[in-house]
C-alpha positions in Angstrom: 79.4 27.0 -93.6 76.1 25.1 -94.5 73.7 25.1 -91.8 72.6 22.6 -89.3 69.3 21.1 -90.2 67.1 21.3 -86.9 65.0 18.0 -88.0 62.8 16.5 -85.7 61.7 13.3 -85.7 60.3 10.0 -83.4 64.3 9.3 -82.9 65.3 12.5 -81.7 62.9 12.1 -79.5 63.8 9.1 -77.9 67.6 10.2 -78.2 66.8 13.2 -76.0 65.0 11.7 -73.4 67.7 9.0 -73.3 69.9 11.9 -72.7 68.3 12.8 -69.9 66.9 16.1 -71.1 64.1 17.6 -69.5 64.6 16.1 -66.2 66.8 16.0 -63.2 66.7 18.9 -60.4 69.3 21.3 -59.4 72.7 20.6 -60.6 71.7 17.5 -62.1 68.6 18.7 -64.3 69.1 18.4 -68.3 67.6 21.9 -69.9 65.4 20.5 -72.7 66.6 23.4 -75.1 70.1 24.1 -75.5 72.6 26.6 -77.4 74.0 24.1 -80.2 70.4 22.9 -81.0 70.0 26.2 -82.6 73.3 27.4 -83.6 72.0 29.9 -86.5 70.4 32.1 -83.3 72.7 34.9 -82.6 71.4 36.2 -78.9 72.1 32.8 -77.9 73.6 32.8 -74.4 75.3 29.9 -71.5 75.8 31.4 -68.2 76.6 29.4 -65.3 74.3 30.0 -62.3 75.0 30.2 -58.8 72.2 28.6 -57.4 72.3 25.8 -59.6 76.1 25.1 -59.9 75.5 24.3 -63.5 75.7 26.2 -67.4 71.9 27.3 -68.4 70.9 28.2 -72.0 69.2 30.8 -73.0 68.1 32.6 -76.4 67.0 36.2 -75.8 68.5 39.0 -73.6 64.8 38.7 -71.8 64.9 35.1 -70.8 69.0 36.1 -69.8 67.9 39.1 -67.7 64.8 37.3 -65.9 67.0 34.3 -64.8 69.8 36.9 -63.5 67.0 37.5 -61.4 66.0 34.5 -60.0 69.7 34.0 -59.5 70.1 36.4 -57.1 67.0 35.9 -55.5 67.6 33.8 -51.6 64.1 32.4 -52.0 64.6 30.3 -55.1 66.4 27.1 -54.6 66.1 25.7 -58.1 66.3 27.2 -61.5 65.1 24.9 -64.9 65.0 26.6 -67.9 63.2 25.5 -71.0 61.2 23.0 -69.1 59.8 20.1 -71.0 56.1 19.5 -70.6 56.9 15.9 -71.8 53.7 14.1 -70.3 51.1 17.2 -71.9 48.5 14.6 -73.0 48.2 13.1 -69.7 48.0 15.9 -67.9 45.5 17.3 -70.2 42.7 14.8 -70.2 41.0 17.0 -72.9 43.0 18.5 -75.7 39.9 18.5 -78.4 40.1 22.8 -78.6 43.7 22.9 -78.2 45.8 23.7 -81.1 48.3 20.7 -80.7 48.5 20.0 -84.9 50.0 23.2 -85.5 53.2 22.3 -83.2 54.0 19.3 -85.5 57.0 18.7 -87.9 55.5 18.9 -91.3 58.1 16.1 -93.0 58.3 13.2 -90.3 54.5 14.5 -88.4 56.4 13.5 -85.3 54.7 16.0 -81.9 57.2 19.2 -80.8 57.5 18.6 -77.1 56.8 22.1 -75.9 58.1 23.7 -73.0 57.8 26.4 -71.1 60.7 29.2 -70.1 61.2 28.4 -66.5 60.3 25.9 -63.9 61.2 27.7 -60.2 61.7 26.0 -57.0 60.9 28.3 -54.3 61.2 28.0 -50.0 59.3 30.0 -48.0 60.2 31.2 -44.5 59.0 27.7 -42.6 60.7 25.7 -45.0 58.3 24.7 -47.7 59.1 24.1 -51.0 56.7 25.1 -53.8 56.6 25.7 -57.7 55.9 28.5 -60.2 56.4 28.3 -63.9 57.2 31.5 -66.4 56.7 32.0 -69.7 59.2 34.7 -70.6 58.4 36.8 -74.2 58.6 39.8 -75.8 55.8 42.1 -75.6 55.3 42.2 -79.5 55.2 38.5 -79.8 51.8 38.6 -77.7 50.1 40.1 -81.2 51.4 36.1 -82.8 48.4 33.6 -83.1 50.6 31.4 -82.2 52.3 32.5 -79.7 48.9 32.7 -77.6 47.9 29.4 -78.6 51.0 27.6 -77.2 50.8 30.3 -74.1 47.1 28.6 -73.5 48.7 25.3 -73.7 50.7 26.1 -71.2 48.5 27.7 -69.4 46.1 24.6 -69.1 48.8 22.1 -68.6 50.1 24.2 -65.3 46.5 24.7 -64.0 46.3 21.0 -64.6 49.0 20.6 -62.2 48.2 22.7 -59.7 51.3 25.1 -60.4 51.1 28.9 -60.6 52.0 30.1 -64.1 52.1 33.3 -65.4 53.5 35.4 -68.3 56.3 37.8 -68.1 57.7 40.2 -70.9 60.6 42.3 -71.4 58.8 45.1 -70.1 58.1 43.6 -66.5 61.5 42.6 -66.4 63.6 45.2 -63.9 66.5 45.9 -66.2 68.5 48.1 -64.1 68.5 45.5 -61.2 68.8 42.9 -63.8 72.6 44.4 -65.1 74.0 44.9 -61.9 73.6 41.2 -61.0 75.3 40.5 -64.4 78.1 43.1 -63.4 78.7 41.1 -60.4 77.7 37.5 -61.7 81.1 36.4 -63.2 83.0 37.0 -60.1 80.6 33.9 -58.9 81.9 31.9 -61.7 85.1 31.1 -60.3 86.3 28.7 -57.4 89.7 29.8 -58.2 90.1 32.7 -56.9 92.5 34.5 -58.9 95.2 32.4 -58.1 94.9 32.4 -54.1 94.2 29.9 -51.9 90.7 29.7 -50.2 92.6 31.7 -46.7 94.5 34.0 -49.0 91.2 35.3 -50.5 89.4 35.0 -47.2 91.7 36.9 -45.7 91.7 39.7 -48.8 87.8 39.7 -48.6 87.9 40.8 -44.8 90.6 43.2 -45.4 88.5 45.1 -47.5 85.6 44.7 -46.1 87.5 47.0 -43.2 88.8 49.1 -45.6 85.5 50.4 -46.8 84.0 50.5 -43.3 86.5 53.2 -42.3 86.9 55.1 -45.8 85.4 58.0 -46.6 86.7 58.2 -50.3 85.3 57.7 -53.0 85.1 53.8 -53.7 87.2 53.9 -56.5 89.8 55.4 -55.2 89.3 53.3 -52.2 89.8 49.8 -53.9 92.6 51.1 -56.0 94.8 52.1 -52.9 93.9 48.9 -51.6 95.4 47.3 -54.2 98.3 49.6 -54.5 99.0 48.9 -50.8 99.0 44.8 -51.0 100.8 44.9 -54.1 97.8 43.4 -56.2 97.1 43.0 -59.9 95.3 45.5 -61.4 91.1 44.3 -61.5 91.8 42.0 -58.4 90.2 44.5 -55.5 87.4 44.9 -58.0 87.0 41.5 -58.1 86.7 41.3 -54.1 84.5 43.4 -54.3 81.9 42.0 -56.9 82.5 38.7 -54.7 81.6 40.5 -51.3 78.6 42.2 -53.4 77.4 38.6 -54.8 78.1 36.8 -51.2 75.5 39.8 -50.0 78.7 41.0 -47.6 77.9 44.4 -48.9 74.9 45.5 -49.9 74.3 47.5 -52.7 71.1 49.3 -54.0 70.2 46.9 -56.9 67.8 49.0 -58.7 69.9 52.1 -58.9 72.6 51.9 -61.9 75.8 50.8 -59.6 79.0 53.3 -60.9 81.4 53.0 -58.2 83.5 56.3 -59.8 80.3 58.1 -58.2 79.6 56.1 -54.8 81.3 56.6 -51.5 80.9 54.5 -48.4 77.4 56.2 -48.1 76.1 54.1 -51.0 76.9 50.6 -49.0 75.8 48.6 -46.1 78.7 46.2 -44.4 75.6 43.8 -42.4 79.1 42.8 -40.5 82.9 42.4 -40.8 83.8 39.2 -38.9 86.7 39.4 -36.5 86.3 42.5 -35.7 88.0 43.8 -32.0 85.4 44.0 -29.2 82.4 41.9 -31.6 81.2 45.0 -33.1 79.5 44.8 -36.2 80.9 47.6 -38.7 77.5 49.0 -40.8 77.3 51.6 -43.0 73.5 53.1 -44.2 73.4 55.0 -47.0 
C-alpha cells in the first residue's frame, strides 16, 4: 500500500483551521494532531477520555501514559492534546534568535504550526481555573538540536503568555500508577453498561460494593462468587469493579501494581456504601 504523502502547504493550512483544529475547549476542542495524519506511525494511539467526553490522539506510550494521568486526576477539568501555538509570531514580538526557518516545508516553504503536547485546565480548591502546558518527550530526544530548539520555542511562547510550561520525559512519568488507570480506563468508555439499564447496574454496583465490605476473601474469589450467585456473565463483576474503582467508590493504592488474585479486602477503602441500614458508612483501611 503506497504511503500517504504528509504534504504541507498554505491550503492545508487554511483547511485545518477551517476544520476547526486547534481550538474549542472540552468536548468540543479539535486536537491539532491526529492519528490518520500520520498513519505510517505505529505507537499511534485514540483513547477516549473521561474528563473530556471525547477520542484524544496520541503517538507515543509517553504522551498515552501522562494523559492517563491527568485523566484520573479530580483537579484537571480540561485535557487538549497537541495544542496548536497558531498565533506564535504575535505572541512573540521578537523571533530574530529563534530557529523558526528550520520548522518549514522545504517544497511549498509554507511555516509548520508547532504545538506543544498538552494544554491543562486546572481548578483549585476556591474555584479558580488556571493553565499549565507540557511538553512530553523521551529522555534521549533531549541530546536532538532540534528538539531543544522547538522546546525554547515553546518555552518563550508560554512565558509570553503568562502560562507555566515545563518539560516532562518518560522517566518522570509514574508508570505503575499510569497502568492501573489504563486497567481501569475502558470500563469508563461505556454508557452501556453491559447490557443493563442505568438502575440494573446501579443496583449491581451497590451490591458489591457490600459484598466486599463484609468479605474477608480473597477479591478474586470474592467477585467470582458474586457473579456465580446473580447468575452473571463471566468478566461482568470485574467490570463493576473497574467502574467502582474509576468512579473513586473504592479506592485502590494507584502506585502499587493492582493484582486482585493477591489483594483481600485489606488492600481497599469503601469511602461509603449508600443505603446502608442505620446511615453507617462501611470503610475498609488497608
Amino acid at each position: 500500500m503506497a504511503k500517504r504523502k504528509n504534504n504541507w502547504d498554505a491550503k492545508k493550512l487554511d483547511r485545518w483551521i477551517k476544520e476547526g483544529r486547534g481550538q474549542g475547549e472540552g468536548k468540543n476542542y479539535k486536537s491539532w494532531l491526529t492519528i490518520q495524519d500520520f498513519p505510517s506511525m505505529g505507537r499511534a494511539t485514540r483513547v477516549f477520555g473521561w474528563t473530556t467526553n471525547r477520542i484524544h490522539h496520541f503517538f507515543s506510550d509517553s504522551q498515552l501514559k501522562y494523559f492517563y494521568l491527568l485523566d484520573w486526576d479530580e483537579k484537571v477539568v480540561d485535557i487538549r492534546e497537541h495544542y496548536a501555538l497558531l498565533d506564535l509570531e504575535t505572541v512573540l514580538k521578537d523571533t530574530t534568535d529563534l530557529k523558526l526557518n528550520k520548522f518549514v516545508d522545504r517544497e511549498s516553504k509554507e511555516s509548520y504550526v508547532l504545538t506543544t503536547t498538552f494544554l491543562i485546565t486546572l481548578v483549585n480548591n476556591n474555584g479558580e481555573k488556571n493553565f499549565v502546558a507540557r511538553s512530553i518527550k523521551y529522555a534521549s530526544e533531549l541530546k536532538k538540536k532540534s528538539t531543544i530548539e522547538k522546546l525554547e520555542i515553546e518555552r518563550r511562547y508560554w512565558k509570553a503568555r503568562g502560562v507555566d510550561w515545563g518539560i516532562v520525559t518518560n522517566k518522570d512519568i509514574n508508570s505503575v500508577r499510569a497502568k492501573n488507570i489504563e486497567w481501569v480506563h475502558s470500563s469508563m468508555n461505556s454508557n452501556i453498561n453491559n447490557g443493563f439499564t442505568k438502575d440494573e447496574f446501579d443496583d449491581l454496583q451497590n451490591g458489591l460494593l457490600y459484598r466486599l465490605a463484609d468479605s474477608r476473601q480473597n477479591l478474586k474469589k470474592t467477585i467470582s462468587t458474586f457473579e456465580k450467585d446473580y447468575s452473571l456473565e463471566t468478566g461482568t463483576s470485574l467490570f463493576l469493579f473497574k467502574r467502582l474503582v474509576g468512579n473513586k467508590r473504592i479506592i485502590l493504592d494507584m502506585d502499587k501494581s493492582i493484582n486482585i488474585n493477591q489483594m483481600d479486602s485489606k488492600s481497599i477503602y469503601i469511602p461509603k456504601v449508600s443505603g446502608s441500614e442505620g446511615g453507617n458508612d462501611a470503610r475498609l483501611y488497608g
